[in-house]
C-alpha positions as CSV (number, residue, x, y, z in Angstrom):
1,X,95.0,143.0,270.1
2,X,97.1,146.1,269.6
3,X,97.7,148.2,272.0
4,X,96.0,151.9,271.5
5,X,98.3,155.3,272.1
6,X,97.2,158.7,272.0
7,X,99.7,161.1,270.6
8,X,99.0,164.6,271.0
9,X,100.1,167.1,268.8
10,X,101.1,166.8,265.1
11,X,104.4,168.5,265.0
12,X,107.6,166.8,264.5
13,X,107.5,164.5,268.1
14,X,104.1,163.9,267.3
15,X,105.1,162.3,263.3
16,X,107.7,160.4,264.3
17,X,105.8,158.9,267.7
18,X,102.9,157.6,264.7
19,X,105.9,155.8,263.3
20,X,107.6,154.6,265.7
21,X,103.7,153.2,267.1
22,X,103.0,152.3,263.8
23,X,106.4,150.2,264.0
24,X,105.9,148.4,267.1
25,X,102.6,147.2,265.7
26,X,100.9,149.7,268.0
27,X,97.8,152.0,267.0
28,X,97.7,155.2,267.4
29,X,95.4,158.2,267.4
30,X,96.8,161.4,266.8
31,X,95.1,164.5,268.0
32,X,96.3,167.9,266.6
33,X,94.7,171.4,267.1
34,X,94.7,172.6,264.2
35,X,94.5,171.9,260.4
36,X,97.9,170.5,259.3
37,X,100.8,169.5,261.1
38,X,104.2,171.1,261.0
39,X,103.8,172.2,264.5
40,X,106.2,175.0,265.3
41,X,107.9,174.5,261.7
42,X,104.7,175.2,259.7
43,X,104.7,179.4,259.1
44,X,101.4,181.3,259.6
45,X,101.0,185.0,259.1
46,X,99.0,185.3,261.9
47,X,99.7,184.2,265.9
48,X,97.5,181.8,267.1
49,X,96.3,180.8,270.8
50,X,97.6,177.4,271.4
51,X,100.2,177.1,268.9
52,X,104.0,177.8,268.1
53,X,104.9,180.7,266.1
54,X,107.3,181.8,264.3
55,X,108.5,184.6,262.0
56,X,108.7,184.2,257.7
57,X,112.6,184.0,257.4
58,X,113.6,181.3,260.1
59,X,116.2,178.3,259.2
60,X,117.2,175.6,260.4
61,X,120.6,176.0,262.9
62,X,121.2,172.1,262.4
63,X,122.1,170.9,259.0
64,X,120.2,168.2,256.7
65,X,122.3,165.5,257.7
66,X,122.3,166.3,261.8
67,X,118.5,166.9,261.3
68,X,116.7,164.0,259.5
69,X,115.3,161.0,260.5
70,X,117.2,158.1,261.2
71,X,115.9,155.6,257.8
72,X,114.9,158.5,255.9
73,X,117.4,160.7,254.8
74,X,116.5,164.7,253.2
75,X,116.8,164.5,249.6
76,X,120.4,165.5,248.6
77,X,119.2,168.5,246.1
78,X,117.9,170.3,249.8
79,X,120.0,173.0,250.8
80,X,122.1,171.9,253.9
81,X,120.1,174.6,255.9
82,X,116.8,174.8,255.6
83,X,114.3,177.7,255.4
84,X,111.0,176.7,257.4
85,X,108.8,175.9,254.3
86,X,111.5,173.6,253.3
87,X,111.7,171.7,256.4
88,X,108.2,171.3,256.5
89,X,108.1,169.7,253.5
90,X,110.6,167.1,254.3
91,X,108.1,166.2,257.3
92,X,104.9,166.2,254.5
93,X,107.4,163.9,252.5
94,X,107.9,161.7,255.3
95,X,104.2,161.7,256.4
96,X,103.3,160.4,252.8
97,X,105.9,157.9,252.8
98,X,104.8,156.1,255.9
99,X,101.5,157.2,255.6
100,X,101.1,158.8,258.8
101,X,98.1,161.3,257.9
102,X,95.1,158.7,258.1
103,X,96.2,158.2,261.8
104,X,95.3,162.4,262.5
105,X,92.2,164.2,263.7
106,X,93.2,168.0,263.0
107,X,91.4,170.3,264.3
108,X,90.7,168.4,268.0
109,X,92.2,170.0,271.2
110,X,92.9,167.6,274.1
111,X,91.0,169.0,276.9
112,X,92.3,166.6,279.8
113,X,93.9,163.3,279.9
114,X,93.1,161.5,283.1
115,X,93.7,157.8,285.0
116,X,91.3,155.4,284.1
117,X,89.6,154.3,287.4
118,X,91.5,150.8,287.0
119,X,95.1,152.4,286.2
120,X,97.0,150.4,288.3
121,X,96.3,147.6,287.0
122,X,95.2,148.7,283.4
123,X,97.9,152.3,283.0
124,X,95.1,153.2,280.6
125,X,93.7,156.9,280.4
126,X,90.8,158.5,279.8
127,X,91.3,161.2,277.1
128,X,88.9,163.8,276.7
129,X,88.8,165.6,273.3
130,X,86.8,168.3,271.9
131,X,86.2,168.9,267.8
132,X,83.5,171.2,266.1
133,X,82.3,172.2,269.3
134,X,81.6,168.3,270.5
135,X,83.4,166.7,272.8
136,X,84.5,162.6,272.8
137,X,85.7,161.0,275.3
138,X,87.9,157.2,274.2
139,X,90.3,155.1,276.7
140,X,94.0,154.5,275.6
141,X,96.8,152.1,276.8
142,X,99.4,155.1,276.6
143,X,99.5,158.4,276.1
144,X,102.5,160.7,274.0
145,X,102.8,163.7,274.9
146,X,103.9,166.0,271.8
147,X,102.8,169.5,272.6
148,X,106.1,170.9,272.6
149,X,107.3,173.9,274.3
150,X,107.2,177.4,272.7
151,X,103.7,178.2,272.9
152,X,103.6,180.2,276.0
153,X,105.5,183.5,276.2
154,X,108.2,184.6,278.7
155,X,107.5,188.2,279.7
156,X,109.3,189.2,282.7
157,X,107.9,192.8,282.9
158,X,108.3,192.9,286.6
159,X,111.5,192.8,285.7
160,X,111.9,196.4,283.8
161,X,110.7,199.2,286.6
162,X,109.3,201.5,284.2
163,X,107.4,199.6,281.5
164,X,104.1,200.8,282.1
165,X,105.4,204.9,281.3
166,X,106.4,203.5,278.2
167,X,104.9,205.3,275.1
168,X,106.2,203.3,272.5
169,X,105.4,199.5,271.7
170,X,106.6,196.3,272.9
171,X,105.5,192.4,272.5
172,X,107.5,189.5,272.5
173,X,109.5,187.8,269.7
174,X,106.4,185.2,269.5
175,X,104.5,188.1,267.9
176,X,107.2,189.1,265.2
177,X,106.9,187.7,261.7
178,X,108.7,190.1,259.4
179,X,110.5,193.7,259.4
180,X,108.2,195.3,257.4
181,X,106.3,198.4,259.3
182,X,109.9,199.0,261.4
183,X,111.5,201.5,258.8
184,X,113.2,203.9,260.5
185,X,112.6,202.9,264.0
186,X,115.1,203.0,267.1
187,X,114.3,199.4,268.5
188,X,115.6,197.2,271.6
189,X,115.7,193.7,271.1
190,X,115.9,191.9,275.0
191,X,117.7,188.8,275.2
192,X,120.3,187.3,273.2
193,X,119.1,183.8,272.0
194,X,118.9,182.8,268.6
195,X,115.6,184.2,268.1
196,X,117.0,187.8,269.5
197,X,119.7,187.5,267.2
198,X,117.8,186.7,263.8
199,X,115.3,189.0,265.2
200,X,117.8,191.7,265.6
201,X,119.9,191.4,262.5
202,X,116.8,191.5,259.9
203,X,115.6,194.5,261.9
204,X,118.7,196.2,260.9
205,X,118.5,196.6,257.4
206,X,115.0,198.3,258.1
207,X,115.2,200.4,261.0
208,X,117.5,203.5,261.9
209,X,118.8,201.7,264.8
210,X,118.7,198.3,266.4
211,X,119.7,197.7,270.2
212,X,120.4,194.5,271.9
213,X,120.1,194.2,275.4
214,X,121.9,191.0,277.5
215,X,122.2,190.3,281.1
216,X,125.3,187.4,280.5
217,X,126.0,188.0,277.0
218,X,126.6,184.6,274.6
219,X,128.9,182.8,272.1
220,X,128.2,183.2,269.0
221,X,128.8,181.2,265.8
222,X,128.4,180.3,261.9
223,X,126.8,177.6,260.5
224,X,130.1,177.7,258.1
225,X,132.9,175.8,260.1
226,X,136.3,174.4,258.7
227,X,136.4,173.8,254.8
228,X,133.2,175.2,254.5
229,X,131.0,172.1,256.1
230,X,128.2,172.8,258.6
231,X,129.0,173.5,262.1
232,X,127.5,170.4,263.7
233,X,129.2,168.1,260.9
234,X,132.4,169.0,262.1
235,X,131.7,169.4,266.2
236,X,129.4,166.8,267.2
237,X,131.7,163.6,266.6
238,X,132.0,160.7,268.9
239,X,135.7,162.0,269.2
240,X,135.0,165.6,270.2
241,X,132.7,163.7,272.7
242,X,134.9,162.4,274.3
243,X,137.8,164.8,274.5
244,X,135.0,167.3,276.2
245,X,133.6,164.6,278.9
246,X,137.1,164.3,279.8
247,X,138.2,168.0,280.0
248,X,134.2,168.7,281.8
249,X,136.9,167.6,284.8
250,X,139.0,170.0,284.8
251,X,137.3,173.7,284.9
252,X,139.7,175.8,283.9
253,X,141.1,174.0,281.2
254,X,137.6,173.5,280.2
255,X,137.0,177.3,280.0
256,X,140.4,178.0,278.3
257,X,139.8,175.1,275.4
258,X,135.7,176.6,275.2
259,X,137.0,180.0,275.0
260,X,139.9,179.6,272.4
261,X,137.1,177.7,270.5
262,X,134.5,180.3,270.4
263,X,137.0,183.0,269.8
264,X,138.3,181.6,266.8
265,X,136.0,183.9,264.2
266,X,136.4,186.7,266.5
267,X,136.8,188.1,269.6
268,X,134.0,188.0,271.5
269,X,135.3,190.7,273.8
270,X,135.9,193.2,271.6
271,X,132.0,192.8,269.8
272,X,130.8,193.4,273.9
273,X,129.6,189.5,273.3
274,X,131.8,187.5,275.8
275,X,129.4,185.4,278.3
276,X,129.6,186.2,282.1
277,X,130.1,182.5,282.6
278,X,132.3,181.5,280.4
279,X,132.9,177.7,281.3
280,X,129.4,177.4,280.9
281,X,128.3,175.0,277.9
282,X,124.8,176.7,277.2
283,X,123.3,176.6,273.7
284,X,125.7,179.2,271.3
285,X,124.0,181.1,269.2
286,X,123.9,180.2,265.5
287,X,123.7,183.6,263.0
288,X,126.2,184.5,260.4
289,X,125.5,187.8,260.2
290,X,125.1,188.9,263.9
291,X,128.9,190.0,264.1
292,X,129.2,192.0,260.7
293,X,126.0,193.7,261.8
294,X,127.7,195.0,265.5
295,X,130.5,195.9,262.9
296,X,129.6,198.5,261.1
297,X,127.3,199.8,263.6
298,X,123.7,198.9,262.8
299,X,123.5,196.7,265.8
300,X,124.8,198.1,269.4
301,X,125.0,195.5,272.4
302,X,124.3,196.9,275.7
303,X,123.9,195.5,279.3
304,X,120.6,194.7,281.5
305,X,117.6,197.2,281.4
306,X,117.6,198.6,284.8
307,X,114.6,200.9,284.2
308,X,112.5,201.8,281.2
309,X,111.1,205.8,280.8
310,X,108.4,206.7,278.7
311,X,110.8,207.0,275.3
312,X,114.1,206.0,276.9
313,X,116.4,202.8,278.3
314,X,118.6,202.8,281.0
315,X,121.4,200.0,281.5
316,X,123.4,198.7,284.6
317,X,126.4,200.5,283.2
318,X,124.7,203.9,283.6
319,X,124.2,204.5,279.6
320,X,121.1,206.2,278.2
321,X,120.0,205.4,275.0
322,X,117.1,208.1,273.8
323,X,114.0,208.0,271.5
324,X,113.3,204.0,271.8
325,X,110.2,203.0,269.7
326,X,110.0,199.5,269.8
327,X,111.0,196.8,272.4
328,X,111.0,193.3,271.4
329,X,110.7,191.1,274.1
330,X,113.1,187.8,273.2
331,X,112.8,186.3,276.7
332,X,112.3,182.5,276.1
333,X,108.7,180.3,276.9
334,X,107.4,178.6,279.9
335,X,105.5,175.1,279.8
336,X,103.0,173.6,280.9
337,X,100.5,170.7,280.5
338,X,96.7,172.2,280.5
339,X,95.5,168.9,279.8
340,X,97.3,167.1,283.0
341,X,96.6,167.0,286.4
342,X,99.3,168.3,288.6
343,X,99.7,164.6,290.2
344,X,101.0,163.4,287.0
345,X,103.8,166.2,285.5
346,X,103.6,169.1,287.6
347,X,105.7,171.9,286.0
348,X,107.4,174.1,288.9
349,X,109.8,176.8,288.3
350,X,109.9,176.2,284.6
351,X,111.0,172.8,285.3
352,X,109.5,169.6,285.5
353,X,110.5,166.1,286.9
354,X,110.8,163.2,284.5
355,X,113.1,160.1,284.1
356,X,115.8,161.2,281.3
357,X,113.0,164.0,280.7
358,X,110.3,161.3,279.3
359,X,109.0,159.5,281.9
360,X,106.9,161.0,285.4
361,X,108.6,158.4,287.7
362,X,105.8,157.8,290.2
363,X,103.4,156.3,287.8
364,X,102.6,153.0,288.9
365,X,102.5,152.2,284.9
366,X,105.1,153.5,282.6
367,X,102.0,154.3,279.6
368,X,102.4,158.4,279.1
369,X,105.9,159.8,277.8
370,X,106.9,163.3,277.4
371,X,108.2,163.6,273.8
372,X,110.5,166.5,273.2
373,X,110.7,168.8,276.1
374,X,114.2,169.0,275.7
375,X,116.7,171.3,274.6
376,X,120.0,169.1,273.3
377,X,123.3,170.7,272.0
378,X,121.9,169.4,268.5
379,X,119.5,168.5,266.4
380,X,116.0,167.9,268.1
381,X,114.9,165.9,265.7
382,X,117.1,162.5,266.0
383,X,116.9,163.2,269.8
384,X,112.7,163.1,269.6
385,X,112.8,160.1,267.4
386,X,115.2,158.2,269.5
387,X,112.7,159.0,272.4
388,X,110.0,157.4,270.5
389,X,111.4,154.6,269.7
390,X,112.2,153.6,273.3
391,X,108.4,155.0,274.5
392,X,106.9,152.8,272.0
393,X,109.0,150.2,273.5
394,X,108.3,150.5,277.0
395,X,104.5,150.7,276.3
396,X,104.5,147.1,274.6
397,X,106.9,145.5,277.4
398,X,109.8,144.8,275.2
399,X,111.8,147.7,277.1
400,X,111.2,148.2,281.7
401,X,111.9,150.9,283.2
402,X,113.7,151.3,287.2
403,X,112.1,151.4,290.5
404,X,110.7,154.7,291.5
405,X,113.4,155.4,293.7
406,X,116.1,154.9,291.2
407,X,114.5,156.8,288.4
408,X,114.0,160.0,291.3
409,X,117.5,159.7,291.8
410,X,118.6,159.9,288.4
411,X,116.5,162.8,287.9
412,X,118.5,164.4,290.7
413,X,121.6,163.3,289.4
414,X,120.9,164.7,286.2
415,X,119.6,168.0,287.0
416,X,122.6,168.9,289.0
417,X,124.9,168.1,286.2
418,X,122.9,170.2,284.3
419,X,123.4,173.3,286.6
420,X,126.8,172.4,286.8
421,X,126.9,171.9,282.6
422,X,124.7,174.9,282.0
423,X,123.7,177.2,284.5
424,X,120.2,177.8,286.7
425,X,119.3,180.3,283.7
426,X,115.2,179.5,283.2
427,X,116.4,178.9,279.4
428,X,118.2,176.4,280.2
429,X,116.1,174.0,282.1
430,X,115.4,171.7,279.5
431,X,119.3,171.6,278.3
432,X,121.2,168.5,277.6
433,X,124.5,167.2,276.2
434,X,123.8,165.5,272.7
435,X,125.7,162.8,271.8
436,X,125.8,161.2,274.8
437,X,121.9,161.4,275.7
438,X,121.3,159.9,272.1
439,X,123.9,157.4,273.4
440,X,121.8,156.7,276.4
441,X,118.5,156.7,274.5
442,X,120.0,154.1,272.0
443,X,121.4,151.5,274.7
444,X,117.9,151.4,275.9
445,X,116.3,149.7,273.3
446,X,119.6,148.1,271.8
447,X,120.2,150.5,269.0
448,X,123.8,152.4,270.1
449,X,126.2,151.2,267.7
450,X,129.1,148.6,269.2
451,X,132.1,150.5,268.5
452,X,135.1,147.5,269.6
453,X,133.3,145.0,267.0
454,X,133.1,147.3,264.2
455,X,136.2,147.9,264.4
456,X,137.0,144.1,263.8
457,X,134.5,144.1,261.4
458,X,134.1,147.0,259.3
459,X,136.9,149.2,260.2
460,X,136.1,152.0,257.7
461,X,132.9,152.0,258.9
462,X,134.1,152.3,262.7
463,X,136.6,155.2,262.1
464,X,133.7,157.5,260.3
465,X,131.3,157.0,263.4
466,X,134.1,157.7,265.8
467,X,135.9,160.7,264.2
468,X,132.8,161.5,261.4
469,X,129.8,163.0,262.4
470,X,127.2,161.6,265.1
471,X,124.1,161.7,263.1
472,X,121.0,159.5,263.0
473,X,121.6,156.9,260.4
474,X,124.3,155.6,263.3
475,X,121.4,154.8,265.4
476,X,119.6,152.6,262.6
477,X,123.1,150.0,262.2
478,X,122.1,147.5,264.8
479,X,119.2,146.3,267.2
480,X,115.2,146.3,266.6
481,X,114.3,149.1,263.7
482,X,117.4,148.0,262.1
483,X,118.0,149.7,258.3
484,X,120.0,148.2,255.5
485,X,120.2,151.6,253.9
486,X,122.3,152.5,257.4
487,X,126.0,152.1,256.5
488,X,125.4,153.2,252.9
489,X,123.4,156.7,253.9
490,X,127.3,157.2,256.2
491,X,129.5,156.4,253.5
492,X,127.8,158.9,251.2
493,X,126.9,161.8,253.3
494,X,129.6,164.1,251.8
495,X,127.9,163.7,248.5
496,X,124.5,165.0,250.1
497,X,126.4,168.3,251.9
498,X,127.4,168.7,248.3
499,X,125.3,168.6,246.1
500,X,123.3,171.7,246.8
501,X,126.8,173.2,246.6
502,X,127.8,172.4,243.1
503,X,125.6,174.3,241.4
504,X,128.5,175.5,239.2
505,X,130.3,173.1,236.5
506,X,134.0,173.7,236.9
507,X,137.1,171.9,235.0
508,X,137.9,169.1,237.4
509,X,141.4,168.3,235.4
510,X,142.6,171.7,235.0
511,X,142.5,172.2,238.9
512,X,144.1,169.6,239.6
513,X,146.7,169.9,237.0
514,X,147.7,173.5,238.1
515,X,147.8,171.9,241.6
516,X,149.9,169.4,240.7
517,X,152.3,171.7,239.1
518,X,152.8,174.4,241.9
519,X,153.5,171.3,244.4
520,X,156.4,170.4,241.2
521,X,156.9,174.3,241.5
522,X,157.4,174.4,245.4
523,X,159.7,171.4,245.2
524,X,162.0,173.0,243.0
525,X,162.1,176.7,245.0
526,X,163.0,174.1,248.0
527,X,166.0,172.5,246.1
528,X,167.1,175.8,244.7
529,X,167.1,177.2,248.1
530,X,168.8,174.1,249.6
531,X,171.5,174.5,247.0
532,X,172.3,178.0,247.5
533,X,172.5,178.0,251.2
534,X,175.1,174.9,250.9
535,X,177.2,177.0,248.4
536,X,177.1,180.5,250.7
C-alpha cells in the first residue's frame, strides 16, 4: 500500500513535491489556503493574511533555462526573464502535464500537524485541517512542508527612534503593488534588496524624489552579462565553481577577484553602492535600471536612519533630507511554522535547525521535510525540486539519512560556513552556495552527473556541463528519475535563450559576407604595414 504524504502549500515546493510523490509511487494530499496555486508567484491586487505578496511588475532574476524544472523545459517562445504572470503559467502548464491539480484541496489551512501517538514506531502525523469552516482531521506517513517564507513581515521599528512622530506614511514593501497614488511624493525606500531596488526604481518615474537608505550597501548587477546571455548562464558553471571554492581560501584574493567582478559595469564606489563587507558573497542584487536611475538623479543612496522626525530623516553621516512623505519599509521576512510544535522545528533568531536545511535531526523518523526554506545563489526552483526528490526518497526507504549526532554536526558545520560565506545579517540566514548544494542534493539519491566517465564517453557532452551552464536538465542524465530528453534539452539550450531574441529577420549571408571581407581587409592593412616598415 502506498505510502500517504501531506504537502502543504501549493506554490512552487508544494507542485514539484506532488511530482516527485507522485513519482515514487507515493500519494499525496496537498493542502493549499487559498484558491489556486502559484503561491508567491501568483499576483493579487490585494494583500492577504497568510499568503506571499507581491507587487504587479515583478520578474524573474533567474533566467528560463536556470529556472525550470529538471524534465520539463519552458517553452522556447518565453522570454528568458519572466514577468510573474508568465511564470505562473509555466507552473499551470506543468500542473496539467502531470496532472497535479486532482491531488489539491484549495482553500484548506493546516491548523497543526502533530505525532501520531505511535510515531516511533509508525513517523506518521496527525494533520489537522480546517475548510468551509469544518475541520478534518486524517493520519499521514510524511509530511512536506511547502509554506515558504515571505509571508511574515520584517519591521524593525524599534530600530528608527522617531517613527511614532512621523506624519507621513509608511508600510512595508509586502504592502506595495504599483506606483500609482505616489506622483509627486518625496519617498524613502529602507533596505537595499532586490525588492528595495525594483521598489525604488519604478517609484522614480512617479514621484518627485526617491531615497534609498542602506546600512552595508550591496553589489549590484544586470541580468545582461557577456554577449548579451543572462547573468546566471554565464556565472553559475561547474568551472566558475570551482575556481571560487578554491579562491574561498584565500580572503584577500577572494575580495580583490569579487570586487574586480562586481565593478566591471561600474563602480560601485562612486554610485555610494560598495558593500561594507566586501569579501562577503551575499545575494547581489539583480536590476538594470537601478544604476542609470542614481545617475541622473532620481534615486539618492544614503546611509542608516539614525532617527526619524515627524516630516524628516536623519542619517549616520549627519545629513538631513526634509519633507519625507512616504517610507517604504524593504526590511526582509521572518518564518515560522504555526502549524508545528516547537519540539519539532523551532525557529529562533530567524533561524532554524535542519539537516542540509530539510530535515529536523532529532526525529526518531525521517517522515516531515522542510521544502524550500532556502535562499541559494540561484534559481530556487531546481534547488526545491532536487529537495523533493530526495524527501520523497527518504520517506519510501530507498534513501537513510545519518545518526542524530552526525546530522547536528553538519548543521553546525554548515552554519558557520555560512557566516563565514555570508555574514550574520538576518537576510541571510537561509543563504547557500548553488552549485554545490545541488551537487550535494543530487549525490544523495544518485542523480549528480559522473563527470571522469563522460568524459570517456561523451566528451562534448562533458565539456558543456563543466564549462556550460549548471542548470537542471544536468540533474536528470543519470540515476532514478532518469530523462532521455536530458542530453538533447543541453545541446540545444542556446536555441531556447534565442528564440525570444530573434524577433527580427536579418540577412544571415550578407553579415557574414561583409565579415568576411573586413577580416580580407585587415589582413591586407597588416601586410601593407609590414611592407612599409621593412622599406623605412
Amino acid at each position: 500500500m502506498a505510502k500517504k504524504v501531506a504537502v502543504i502549500g501549493a506554490g512552487v515546493s508544494g507542485l514539484v513535491s506532488l511530482k516527485c510523490c507522485v513519482d515514487e509511487g507515493l500519494e499525496p494530499t496537498c493542502f493549499e489556503r487559498t484558491e489556486d496555486i502559484g503561491g508567491l508567484w501568483r499576483f493579487k491586487e490585494n494583500v492577504e493574511d497568510g499568503r506571499a505578496s507581491i507587487y504587479q511588475s515583478v520578474i524573474s532574476n533567474t533566467s528560463k533555462e536556470m529556472s525550470c524544472f529538471s524534465d520539463f523545459p519552458m517553452p522556447e517562445d518565453f522570454p528568458n526573464f519572466l514577468h510573474n504572470s508568465k511564470l505562473l503559467e509555466y507552473f499551470r502548464i506543468f500542473a496539467r502535464e502531470f496532472d497535479l491539480l486532482k491531488y489539491i484541496q484549495f482553500q484548506t489551512t493546516v491548523l497543526s500537524v502533530r505525532k501520531h501517538p505511535d510515531f516511533s514506531s509508525s513517523g506518521q502525523w496527525e494533520v489537522v485541517t480546517e475548510s468551509n469552516g469544518k475541520k478534518q482531521s486524517a493520519v499521514f506517513d510524511a509530511v512536506m512542508v511547502c509554506s515558504g517564507h515571505h509571508i511574515l513581515p520584517h519591521i524593525p521599528l524599534d530600530s528608527f527612534p522617531g517613527i511614532e512622530k512621523f506624519k507621513g506614511q509608511y508600510f512595508h514593501s509586502r504592502q506595495y503593488k504599483h506606483p500609482e497614488g505616489f506622483e509627486g511624493k518625496h519617498i524613502l525606500v529602507i533596505g537595499l534588496g532586490n525588492s528595495a531596488s525594483d521598489i525604488a526604481v519604478e517609484l522614480s518615474k512617479k514621484a518627485a524624489q526617491v531615497f534609498i537608505s542602506t546600512r552595508h550597501g550591496s553589489w549590484v548587477m544586470s541580468r545582461i552579462s557577456e554577449d548579451g546571455y543572462p547573468w546566471d548562464m554565464v556565472l553559475h558553471t561547474r568551472f566558475i565553481s570551482m575556481f571560487r571554492n578554491v579562491l574561498s581560501r584565500f580572503k584577500i584574493i577572494r575580495k580583490w577577484m569579487m570586487e574586480q567582478q562586481m565593478n566591471r559595469w561600474f563602480n560601485h564606489a562612486n554610485y555610494g553602492l560598495q558593500p561594507q563587507n566586501k569579501h562577503l558573497m551575499k545575494e547581489p542584487v539583480v536590476n538594470d535600471d537601478l544604476p542609470s536611475r542614481i545617475l541622473y538623479g532620481a534615486i539618492k543612496v544614503k546611509s542608516r536612519v539614525i532617527e526619524l522626525t515627524e516630516t524628516s530623516a536623519i542619517f549616520e553621516d549627519g545629513t538631513v533630507e526634509e519633507d519625507i512623505d512616504v517610507i517604504v519599509f524593504a526590511t526582509g521576512y521572518t518564518f515560522s511554522f504555526p502549524f508545528l510544535e516547537e519540539s519539532v522545528v523551532k525557529v529562533k533568531d530567524n533561524t532554524v535547525s535542519l539537516y542540509k536545511y530539510m530535515f529536523p535531526p532529532h526525529l526518531e523518523k525521517s517522515t516531515l521535510a522542510c521544502i524550500g526554506f532556502i535562499q541559494p545563489l540561484g534559481s530556487i526552483f531546481p534547488t526545491v525540486e532536487l529537495q523533493a526528490r530526495w524527501a520523497t526518497r527518504v520517506f519510501k526507504g530507498l534513501c537513510t539519512l545519518p545518526s542524530e549526532k552526525t546530522m547536528m554536526a553538519d548543521t553546525s558545520k554548515r552554519n558557520e560556513k555560512r557566516i563565514d560565506l555570508f555574514g550574520k545579517s538576518q537576510s541571510q540566514t537561509l543563504q547557500t552556495d548553488y552549485i554545490d548544494y545541488l551537487d550535494e542534493l543530487a549525490s544523495e539519491i544518485g542523480a549528480k552527473p559522473d563527470l571522469l566517465s563522460l568524459l570517456l564517453k561523451d566528451p562534448k557532452l562533458a565539456v558543456k556541463l563543466y564549462f556550460g551552464p549548471c542548470n537542471s536538465y544536468q540533474y536528470r542524465l543519470t540515476g532514478p528519475g532518469q530523462w532521455k530528453g536530458a542530453r538533447s534539452a543541453i545541446v540545444t539550450q542556446k536555441k531556447r535563450i534565442l528564440k525570444p531574441l530573434k524577433t527580427r529577420a536579418l540577412t544571415t549571408s550578407s553579415t557574414l559576407l561583409v565579415s568576411f571581407l573586413l577580416k580580407i581587409l585587415g589582413l591586407l592593412a597588416i601586410s601593407v604595414a609590414f611592407f612599409f616598415q621593412l622599406q623605412f
